[in-house]
CHARMM internal coordinates of N, CA and C (Angstrom, degrees):
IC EDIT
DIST 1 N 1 CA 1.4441
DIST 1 CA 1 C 1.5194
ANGL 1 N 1 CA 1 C 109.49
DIST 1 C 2 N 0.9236
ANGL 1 CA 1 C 2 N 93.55
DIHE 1 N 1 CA 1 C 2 N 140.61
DIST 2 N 2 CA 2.1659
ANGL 1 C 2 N 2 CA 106.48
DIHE 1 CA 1 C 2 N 2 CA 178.33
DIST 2 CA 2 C 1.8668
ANGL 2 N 2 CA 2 C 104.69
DIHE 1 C 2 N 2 CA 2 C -68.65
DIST 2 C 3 N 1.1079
ANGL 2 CA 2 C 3 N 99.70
DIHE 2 N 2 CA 2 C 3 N 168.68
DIST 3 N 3 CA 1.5001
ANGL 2 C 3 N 3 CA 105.81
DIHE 2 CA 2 C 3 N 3 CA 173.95
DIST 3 CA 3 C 1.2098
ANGL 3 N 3 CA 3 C 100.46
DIHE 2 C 3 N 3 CA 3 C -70.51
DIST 3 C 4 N 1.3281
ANGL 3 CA 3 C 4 N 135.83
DIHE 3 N 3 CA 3 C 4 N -57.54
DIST 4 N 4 CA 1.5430
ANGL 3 C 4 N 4 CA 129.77
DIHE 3 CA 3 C 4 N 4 CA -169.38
DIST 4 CA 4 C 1.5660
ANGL 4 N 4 CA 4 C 109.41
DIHE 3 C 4 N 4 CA 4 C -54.33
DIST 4 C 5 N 1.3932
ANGL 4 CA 4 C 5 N 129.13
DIHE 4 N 4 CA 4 C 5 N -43.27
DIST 5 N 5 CA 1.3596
ANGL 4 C 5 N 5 CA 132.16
DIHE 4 CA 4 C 5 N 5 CA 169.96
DIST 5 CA 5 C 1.4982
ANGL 5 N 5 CA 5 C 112.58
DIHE 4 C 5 N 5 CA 5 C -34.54
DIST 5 C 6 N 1.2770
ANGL 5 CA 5 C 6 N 109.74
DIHE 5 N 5 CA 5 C 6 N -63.31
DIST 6 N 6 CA 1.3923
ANGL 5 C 6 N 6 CA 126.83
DIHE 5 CA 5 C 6 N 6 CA -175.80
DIST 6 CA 6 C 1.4112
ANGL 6 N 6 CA 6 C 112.10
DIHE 5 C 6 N 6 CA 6 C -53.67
DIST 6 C 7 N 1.5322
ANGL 6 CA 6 C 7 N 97.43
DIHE 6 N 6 CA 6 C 7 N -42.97
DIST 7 N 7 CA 1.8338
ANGL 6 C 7 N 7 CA 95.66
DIHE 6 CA 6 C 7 N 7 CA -168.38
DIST 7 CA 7 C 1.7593
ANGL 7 N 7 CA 7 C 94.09
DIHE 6 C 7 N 7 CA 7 C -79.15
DIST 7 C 8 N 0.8999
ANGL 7 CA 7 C 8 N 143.94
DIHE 7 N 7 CA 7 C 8 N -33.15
DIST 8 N 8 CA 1.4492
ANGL 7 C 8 N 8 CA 144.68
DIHE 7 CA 7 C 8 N 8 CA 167.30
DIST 8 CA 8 C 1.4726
ANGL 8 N 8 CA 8 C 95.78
DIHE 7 C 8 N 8 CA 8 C -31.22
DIST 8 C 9 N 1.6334
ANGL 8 CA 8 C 9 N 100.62
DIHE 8 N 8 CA 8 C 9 N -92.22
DIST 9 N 9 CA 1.4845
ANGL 8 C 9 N 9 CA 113.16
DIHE 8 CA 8 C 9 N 9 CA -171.22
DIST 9 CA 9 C 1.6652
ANGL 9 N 9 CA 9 C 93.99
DIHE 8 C 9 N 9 CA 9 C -33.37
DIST 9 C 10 N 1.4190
ANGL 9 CA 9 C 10 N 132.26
DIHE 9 N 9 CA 9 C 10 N -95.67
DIST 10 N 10 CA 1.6367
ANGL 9 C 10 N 10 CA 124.65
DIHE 9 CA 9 C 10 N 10 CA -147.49
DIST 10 CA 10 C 1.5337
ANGL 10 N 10 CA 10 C 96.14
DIHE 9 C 10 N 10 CA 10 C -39.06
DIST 10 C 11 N 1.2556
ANGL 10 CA 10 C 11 N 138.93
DIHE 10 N 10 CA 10 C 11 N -50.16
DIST 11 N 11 CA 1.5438
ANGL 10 C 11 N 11 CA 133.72
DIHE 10 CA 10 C 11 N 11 CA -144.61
DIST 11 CA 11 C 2.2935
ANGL 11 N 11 CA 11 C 84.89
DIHE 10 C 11 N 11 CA 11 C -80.17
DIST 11 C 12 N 0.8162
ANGL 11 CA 11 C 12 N 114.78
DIHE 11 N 11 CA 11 C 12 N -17.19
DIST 12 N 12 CA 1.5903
ANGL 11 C 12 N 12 CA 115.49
DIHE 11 CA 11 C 12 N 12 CA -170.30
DIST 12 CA 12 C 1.2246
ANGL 12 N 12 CA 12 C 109.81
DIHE 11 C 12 N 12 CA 12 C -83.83
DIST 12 C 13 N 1.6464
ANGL 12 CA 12 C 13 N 106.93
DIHE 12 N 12 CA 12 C 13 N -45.21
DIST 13 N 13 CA 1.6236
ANGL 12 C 13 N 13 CA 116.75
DIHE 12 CA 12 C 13 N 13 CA -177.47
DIST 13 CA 13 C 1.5448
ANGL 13 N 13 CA 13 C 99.86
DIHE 12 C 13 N 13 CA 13 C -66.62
DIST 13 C 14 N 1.5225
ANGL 13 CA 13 C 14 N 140.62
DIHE 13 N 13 CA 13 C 14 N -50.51
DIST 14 N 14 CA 1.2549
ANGL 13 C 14 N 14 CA 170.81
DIHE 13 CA 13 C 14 N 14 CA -177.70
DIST 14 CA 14 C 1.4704
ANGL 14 N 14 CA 14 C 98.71
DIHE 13 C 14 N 14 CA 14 C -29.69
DIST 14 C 15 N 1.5500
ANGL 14 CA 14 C 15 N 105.98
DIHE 14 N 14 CA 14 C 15 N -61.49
DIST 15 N 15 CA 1.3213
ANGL 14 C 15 N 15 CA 102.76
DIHE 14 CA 14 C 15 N 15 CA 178.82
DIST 15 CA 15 C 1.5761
ANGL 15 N 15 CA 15 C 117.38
DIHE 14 C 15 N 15 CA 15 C -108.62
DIST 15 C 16 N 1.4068
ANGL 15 CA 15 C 16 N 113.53
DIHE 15 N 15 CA 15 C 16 N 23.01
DIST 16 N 16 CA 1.2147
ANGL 15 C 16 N 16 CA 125.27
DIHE 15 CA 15 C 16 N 16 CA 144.58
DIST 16 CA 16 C 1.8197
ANGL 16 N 16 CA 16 C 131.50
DIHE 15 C 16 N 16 CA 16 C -78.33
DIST 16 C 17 N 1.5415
ANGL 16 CA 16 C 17 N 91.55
DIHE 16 N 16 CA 16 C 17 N -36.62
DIST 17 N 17 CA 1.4703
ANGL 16 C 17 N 17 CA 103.43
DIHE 16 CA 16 C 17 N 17 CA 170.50
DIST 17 CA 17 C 1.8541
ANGL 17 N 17 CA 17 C 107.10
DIHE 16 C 17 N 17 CA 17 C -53.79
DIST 17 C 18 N 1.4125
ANGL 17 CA 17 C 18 N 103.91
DIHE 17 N 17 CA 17 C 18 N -66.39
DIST 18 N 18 CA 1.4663
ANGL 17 C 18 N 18 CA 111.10
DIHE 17 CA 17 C 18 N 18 CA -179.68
DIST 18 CA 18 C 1.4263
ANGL 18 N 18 CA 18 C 112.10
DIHE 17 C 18 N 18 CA 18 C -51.81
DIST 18 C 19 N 0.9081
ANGL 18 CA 18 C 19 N 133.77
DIHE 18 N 18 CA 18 C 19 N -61.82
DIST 19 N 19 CA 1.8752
ANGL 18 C 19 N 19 CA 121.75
DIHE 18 CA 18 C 19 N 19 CA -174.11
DIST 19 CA 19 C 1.2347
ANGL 19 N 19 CA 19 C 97.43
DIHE 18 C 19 N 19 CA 19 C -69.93
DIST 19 C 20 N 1.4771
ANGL 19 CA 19 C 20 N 142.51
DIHE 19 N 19 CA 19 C 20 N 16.03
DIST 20 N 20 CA 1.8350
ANGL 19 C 20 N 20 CA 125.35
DIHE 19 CA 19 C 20 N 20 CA 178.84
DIST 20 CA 20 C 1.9983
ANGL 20 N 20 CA 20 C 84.09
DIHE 19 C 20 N 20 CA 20 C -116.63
DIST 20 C 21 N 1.5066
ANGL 20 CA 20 C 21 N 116.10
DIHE 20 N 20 CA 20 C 21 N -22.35
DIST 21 N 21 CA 1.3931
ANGL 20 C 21 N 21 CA 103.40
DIHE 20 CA 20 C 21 N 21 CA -174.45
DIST 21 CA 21 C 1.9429
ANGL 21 N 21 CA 21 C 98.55
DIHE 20 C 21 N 21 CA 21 C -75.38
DIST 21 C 22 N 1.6470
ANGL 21 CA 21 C 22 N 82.95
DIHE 21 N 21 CA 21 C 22 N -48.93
DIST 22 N 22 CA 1.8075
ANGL 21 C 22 N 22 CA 70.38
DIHE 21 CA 21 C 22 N 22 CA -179.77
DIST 22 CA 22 C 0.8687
ANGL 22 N 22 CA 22 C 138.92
DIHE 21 C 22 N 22 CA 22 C -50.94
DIST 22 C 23 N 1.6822
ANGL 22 CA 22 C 23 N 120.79
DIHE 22 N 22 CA 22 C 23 N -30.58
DIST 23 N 23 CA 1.3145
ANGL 22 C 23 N 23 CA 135.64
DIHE 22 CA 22 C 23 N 23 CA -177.92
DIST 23 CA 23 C 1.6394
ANGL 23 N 23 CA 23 C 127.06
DIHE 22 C 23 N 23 CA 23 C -60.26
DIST 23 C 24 N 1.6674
ANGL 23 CA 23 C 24 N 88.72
DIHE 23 N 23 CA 23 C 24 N -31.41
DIST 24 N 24 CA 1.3357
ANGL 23 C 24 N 24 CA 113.99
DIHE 23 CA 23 C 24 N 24 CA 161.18
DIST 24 CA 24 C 1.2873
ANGL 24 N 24 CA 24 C 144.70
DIHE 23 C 24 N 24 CA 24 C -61.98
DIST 24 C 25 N 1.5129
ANGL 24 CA 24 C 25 N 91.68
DIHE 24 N 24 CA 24 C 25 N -47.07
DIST 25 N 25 CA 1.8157
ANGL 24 C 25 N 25 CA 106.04
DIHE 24 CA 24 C 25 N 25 CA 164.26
DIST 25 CA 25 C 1.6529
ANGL 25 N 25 CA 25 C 106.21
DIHE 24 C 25 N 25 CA 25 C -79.21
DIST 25 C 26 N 1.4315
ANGL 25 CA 25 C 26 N 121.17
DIHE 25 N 25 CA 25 C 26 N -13.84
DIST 26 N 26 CA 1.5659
ANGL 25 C 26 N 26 CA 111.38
DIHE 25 CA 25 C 26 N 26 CA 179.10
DIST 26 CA 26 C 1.5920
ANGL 26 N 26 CA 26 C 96.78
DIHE 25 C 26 N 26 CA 26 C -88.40
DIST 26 C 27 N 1.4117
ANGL 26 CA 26 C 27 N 127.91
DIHE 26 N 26 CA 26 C 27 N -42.81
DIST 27 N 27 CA 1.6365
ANGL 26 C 27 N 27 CA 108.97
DIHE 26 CA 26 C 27 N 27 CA 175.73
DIST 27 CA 27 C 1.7732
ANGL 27 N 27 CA 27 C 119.80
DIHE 26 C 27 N 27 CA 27 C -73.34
DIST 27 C 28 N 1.1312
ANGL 27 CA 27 C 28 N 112.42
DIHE 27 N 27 CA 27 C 28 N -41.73
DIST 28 N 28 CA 1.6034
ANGL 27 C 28 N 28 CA 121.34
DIHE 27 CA 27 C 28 N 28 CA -175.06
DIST 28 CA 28 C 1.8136
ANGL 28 N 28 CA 28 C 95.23
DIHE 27 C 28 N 28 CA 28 C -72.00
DIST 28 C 29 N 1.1729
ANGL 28 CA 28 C 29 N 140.83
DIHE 28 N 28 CA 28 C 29 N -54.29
DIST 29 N 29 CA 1.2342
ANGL 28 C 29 N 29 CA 138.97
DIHE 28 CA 28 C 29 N 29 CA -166.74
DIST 29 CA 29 C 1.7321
ANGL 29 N 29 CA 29 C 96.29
DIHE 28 C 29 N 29 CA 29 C 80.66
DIST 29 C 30 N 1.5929
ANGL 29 CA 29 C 30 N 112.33
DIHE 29 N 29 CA 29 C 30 N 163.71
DIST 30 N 30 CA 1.3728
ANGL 29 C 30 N 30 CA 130.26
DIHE 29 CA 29 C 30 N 30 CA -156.46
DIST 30 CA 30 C 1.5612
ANGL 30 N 30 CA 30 C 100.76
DIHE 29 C 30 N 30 CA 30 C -146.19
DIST 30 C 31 N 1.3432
ANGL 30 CA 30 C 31 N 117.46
DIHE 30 N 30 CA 30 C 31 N 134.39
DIST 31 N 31 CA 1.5472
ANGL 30 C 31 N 31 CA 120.40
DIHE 30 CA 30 C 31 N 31 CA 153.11
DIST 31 CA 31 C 1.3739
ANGL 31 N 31 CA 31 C 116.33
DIHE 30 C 31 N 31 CA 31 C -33.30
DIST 31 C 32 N 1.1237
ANGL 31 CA 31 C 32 N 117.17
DIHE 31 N 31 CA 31 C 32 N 164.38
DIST 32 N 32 CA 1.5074
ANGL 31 C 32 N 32 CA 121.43
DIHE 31 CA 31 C 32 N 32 CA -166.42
DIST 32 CA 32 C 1.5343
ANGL 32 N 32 CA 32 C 82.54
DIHE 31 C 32 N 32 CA 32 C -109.41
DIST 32 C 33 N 1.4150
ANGL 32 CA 32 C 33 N 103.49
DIHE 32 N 32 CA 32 C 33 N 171.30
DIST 33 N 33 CA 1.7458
ANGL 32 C 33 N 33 CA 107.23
DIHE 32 CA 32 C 33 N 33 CA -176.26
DIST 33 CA 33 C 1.1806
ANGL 33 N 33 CA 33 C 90.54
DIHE 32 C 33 N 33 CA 33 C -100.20
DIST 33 C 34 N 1.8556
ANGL 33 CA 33 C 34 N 112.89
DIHE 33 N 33 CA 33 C 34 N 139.11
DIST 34 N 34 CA 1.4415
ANGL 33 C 34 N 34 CA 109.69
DIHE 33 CA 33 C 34 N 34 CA 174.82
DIST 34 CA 34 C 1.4475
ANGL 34 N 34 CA 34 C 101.82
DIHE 33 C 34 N 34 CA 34 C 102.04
DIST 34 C 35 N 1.4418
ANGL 34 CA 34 C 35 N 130.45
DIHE 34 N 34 CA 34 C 35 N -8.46
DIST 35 N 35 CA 1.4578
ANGL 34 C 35 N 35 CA 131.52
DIHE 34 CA 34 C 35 N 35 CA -178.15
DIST 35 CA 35 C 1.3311
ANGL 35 N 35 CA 35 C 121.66
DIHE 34 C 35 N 35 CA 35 C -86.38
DIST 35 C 36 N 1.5868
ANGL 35 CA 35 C 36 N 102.07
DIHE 35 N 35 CA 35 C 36 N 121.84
DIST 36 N 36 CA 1.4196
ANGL 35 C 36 N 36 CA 125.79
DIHE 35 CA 35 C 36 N 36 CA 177.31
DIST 36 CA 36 C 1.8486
ANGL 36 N 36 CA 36 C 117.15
DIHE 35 C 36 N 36 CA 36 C -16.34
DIST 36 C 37 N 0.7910
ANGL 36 CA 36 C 37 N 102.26
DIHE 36 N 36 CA 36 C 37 N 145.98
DIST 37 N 37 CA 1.7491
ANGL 36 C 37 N 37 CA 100.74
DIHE 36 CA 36 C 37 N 37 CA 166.24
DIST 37 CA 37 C 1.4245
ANGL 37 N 37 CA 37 C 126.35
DIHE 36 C 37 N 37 CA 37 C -62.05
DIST 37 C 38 N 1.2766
ANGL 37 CA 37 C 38 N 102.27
DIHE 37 N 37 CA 37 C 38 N -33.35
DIST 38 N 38 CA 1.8364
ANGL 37 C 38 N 38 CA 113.25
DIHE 37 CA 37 C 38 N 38 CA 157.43
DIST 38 CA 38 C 1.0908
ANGL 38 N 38 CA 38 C 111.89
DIHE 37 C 38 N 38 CA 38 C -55.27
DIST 38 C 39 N 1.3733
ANGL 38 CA 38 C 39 N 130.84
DIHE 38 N 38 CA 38 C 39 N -63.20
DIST 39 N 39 CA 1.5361
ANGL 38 C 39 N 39 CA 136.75
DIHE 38 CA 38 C 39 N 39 CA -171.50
DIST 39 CA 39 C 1.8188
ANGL 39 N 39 CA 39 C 111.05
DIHE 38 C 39 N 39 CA 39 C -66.42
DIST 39 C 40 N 1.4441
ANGL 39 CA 39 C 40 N 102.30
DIHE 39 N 39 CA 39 C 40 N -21.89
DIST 40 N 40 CA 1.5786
ANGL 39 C 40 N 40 CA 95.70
DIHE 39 CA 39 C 40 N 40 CA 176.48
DIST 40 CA 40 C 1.5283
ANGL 40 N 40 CA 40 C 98.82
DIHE 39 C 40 N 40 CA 40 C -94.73
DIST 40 C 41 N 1.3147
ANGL 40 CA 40 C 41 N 131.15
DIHE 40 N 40 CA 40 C 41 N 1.54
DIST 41 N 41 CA 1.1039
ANGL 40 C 41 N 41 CA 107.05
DIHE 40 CA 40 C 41 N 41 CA -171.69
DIST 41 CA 41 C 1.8638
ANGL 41 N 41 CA 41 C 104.99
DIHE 40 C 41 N 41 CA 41 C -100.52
DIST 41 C 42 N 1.4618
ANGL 41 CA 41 C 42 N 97.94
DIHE 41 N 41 CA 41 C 42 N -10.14
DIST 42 N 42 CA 1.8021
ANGL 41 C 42 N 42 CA 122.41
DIHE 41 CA 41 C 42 N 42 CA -159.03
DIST 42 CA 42 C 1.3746
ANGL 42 N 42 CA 42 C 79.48
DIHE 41 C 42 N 42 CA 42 C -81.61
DIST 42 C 43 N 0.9887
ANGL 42 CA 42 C 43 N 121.42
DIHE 42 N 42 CA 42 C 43 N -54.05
DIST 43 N 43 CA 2.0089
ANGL 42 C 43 N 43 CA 117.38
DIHE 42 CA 42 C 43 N 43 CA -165.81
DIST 43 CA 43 C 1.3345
ANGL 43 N 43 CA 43 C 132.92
DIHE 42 C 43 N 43 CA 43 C -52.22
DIST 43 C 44 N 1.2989
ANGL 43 CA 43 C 44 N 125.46
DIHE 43 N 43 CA 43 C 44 N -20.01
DIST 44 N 44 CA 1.5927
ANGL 43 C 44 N 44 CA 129.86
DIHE 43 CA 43 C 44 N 44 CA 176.24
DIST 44 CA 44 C 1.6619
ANGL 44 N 44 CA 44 C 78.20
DIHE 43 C 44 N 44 CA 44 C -102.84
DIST 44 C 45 N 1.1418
ANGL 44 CA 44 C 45 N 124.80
DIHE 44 N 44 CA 44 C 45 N -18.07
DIST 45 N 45 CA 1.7891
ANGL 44 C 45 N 45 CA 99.12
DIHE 44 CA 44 C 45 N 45 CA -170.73
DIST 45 CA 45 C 1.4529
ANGL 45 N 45 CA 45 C 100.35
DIHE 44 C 45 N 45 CA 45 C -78.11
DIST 45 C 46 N 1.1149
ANGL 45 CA 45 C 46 N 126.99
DIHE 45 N 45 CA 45 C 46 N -25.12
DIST 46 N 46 CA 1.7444
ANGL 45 C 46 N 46 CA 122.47
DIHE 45 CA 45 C 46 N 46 CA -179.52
DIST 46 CA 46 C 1.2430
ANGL 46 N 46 CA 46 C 104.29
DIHE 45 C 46 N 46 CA 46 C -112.49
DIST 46 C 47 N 1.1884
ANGL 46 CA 46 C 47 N 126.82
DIHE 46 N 46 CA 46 C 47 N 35.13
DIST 47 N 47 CA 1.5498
ANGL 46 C 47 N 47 CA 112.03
DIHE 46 CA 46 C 47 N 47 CA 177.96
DIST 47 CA 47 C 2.1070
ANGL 47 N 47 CA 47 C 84.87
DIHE 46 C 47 N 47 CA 47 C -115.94
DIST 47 C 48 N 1.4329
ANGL 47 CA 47 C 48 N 91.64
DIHE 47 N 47 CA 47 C 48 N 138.50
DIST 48 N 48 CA 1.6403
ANGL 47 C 48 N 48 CA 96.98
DIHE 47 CA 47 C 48 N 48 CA 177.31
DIST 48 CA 48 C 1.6427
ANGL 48 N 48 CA 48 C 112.01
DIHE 47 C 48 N 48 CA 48 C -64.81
DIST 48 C 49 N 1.2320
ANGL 48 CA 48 C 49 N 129.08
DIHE 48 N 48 CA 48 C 49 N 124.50
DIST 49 N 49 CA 1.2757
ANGL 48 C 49 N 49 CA 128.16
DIHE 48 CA 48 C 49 N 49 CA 160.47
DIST 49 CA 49 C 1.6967
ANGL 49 N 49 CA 49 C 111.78
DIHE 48 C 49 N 49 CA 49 C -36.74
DIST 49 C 50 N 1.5689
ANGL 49 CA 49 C 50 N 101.66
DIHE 49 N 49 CA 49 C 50 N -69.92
DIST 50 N 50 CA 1.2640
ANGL 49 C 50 N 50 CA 110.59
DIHE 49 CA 49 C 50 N 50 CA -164.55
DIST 50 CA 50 C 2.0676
ANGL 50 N 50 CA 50 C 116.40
DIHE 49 C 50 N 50 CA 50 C -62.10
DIST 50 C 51 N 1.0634
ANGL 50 CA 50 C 51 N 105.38
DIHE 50 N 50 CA 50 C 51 N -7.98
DIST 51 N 51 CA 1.5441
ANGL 50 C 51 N 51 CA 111.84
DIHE 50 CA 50 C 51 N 51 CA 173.85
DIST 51 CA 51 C 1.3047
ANGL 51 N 51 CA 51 C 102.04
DIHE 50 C 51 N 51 CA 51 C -113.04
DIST 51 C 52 N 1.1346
ANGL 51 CA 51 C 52 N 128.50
DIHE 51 N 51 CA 51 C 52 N 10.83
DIST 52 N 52 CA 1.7631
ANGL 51 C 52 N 52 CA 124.35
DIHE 51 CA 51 C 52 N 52 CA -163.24
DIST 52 CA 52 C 1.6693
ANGL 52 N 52 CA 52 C 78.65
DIHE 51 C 52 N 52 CA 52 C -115.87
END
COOR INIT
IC SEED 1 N 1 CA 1 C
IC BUILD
């Protein structure tokens, strides 16, 4: 593969990484910033293992 190939692919994966993280925090959902110690502790307790 040529240098330009390569730089395609990394710059492709790059913004593949980002829309698969978002997608993630839009299905799993996230603590709010600023959330209680209760509420961080409630969040891995309802988040599904098996889809997480």
């Amino acid at each position: 593969m040529s240098g330009r190939q390569l730089g395609r692919i990394g710059a492709a994966t790059g913004i593949l990484h980002v829309v698969l993280g978002l997608t993630g925090f839009f299905i799993h959902g996230y603590p709010e910033i600023g959330a209680s110690p209760q509420q961080l502790s409630a969040w891995p307790a309802s988040t599904s293992l098996t889809r997480f």
